[in-house]
C-alpha positions as CSV (number, residue, x, y, z in Angstrom):
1,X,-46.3,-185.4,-2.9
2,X,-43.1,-186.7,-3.5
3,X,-42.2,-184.4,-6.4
4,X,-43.1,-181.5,-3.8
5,X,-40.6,-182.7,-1.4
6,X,-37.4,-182.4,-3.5
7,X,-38.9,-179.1,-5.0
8,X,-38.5,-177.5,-1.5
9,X,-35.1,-179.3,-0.9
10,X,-33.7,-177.6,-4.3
11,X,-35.5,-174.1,-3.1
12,X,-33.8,-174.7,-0.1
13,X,-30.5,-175.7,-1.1
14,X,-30.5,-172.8,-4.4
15,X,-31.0,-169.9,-1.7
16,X,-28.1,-171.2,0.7
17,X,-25.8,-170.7,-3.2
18,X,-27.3,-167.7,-3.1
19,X,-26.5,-166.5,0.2
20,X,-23.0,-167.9,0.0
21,X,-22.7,-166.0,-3.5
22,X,-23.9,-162.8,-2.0
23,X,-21.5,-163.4,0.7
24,X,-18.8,-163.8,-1.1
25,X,-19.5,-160.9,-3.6
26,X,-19.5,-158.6,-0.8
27,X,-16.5,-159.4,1.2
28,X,-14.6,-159.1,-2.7
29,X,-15.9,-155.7,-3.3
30,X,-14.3,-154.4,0.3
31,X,-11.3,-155.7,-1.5
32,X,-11.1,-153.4,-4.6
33,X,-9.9,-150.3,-4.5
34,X,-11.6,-147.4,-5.4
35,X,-9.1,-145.7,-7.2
36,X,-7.3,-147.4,-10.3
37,X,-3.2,-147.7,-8.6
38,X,-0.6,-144.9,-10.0
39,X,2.3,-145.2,-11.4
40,X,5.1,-142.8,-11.9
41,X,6.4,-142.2,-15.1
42,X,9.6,-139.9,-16.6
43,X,9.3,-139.4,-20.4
44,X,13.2,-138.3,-21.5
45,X,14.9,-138.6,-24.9
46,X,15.7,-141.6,-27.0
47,X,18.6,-143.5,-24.8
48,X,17.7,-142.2,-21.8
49,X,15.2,-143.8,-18.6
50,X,14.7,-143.4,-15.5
51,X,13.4,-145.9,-12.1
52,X,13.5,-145.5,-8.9
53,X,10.8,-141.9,-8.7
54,X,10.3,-141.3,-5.3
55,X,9.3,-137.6,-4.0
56,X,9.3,-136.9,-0.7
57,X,6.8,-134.1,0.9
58,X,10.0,-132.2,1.7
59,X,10.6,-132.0,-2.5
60,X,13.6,-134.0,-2.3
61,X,13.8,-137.0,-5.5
62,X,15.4,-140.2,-5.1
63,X,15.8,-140.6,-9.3
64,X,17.8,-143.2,-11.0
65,X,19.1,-142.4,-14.3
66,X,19.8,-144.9,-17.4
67,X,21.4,-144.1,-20.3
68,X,22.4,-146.3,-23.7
69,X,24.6,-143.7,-25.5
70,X,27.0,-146.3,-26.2
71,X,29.9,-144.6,-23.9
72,X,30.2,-143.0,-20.9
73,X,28.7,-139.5,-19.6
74,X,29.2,-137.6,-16.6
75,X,26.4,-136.2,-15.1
76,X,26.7,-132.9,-13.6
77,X,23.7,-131.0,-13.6
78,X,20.0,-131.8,-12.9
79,X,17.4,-130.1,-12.3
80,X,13.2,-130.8,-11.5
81,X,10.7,-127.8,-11.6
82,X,7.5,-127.1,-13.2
83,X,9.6,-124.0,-14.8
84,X,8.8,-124.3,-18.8
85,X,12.3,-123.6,-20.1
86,X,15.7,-124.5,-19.5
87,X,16.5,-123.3,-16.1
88,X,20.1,-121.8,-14.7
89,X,21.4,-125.6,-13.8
90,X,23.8,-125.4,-10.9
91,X,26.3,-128.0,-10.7
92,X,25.4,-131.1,-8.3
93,X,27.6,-131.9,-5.4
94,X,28.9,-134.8,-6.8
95,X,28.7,-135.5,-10.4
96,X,27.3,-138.8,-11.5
97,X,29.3,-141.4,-14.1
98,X,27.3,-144.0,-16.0
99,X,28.8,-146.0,-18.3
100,X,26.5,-146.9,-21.6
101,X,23.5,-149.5,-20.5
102,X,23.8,-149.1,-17.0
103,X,22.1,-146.7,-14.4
104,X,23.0,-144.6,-11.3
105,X,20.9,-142.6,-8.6
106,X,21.4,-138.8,-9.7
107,X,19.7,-137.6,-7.0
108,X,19.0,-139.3,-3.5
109,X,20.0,-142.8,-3.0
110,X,23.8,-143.6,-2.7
111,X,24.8,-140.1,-5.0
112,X,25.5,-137.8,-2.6
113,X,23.1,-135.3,-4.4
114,X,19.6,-133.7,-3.0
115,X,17.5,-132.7,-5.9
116,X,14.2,-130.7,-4.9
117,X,11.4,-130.8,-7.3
118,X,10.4,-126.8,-7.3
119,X,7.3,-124.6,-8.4
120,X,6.9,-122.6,-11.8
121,X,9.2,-120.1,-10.2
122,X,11.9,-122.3,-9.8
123,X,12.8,-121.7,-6.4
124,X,10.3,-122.5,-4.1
125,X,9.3,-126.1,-2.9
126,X,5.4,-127.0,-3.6
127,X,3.6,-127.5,-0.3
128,X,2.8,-131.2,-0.4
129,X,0.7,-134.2,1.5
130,X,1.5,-137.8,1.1
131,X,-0.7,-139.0,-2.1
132,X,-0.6,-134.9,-4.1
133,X,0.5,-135.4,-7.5
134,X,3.7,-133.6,-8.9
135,X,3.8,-132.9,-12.7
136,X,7.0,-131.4,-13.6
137,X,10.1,-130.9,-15.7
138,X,13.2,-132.7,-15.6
139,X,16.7,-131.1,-17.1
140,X,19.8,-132.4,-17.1
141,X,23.5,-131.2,-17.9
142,X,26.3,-134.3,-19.2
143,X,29.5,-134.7,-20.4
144,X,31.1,-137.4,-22.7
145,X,34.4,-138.9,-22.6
146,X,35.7,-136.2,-25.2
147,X,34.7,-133.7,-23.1
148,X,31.2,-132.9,-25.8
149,X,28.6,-131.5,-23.3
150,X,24.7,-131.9,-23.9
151,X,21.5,-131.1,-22.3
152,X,18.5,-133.0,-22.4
153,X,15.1,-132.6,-21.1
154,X,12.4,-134.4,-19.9
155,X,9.0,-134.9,-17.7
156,X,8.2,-136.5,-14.0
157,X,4.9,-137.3,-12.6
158,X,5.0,-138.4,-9.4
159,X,3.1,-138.6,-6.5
160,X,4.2,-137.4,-3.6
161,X,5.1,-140.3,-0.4
């Protein structure tokens, strides 16, 4: 009789673990979101990367550009469209200097500049909601010190806040 006894105490005490268990499992799966979290990424040339990606719904980018060419570079054009070639690149408002191994807003931020992200046709602004995805091209006009000018491509995904 006795052995009955602590038989039903353990039943008893192994289904309370189990309801704290299922408890406990439930609350943590309200926790975990359903979607795996984004990140945006630019992919541009060897001693150049970029922070700071933020698009707004308006198309404007906040874009911070670093660079490790081992002097300085004026940055006077840029450019973000899902055109596939080089675009015309109009001049920015103000042009940007960074010095080798540092980095500078380009566009939004402290520059001075407003950089919209366009359509294939390079003009027109994608209509946007908060969470779209934008998957575009990034170009960009520079000068060195010696006056040498390049041009340098790249790519954005972003998302869209």
């Amino acid at each position: 009789m006795r052995k009955a006894q602590a038989t039903v105490r353990e039943l008893g005490l192994a289904s309370v673990l189990l309801l704290l268990l299922a408890a406990y499992l439930y609350i943590n799966r309200l926790n975990i979101s359903p979607e795996p979290s984004f990140k945006a990424k630019c992919v541009l040339p060897e001693n150049f990367s970029c922070s700071s990606l933020i698009l707004k719904t308006n198309g404007k980018l906040d874009f911070v550009l670093a660079q490790d060419t081992g002097g300085l570079i004026n940055v006077t054009s840029f450019v973000c469209t899902k055109y596939q070639t080089f675009p015309p690149l109009p001049a920015l408002n103000n042009s940007i200097l960074i010095t080798s191994s540092e980095k500078a807003y380009v566009s939004g931020g402290n520059s001075g500049n407003e950089v919209l992200c366009t359509e294939r046709n390079g003009v027109s602004v994608p209509n946007a909601s908060i969470g779209d995805i934008y998957d575009g091209n990034l170009y960009i006009t520079f000068k060195f010190k010696n006056g040498e000018i390049k041009r340098i491509n790249g790519t954005i995904l972003v998302k869209y806040s």
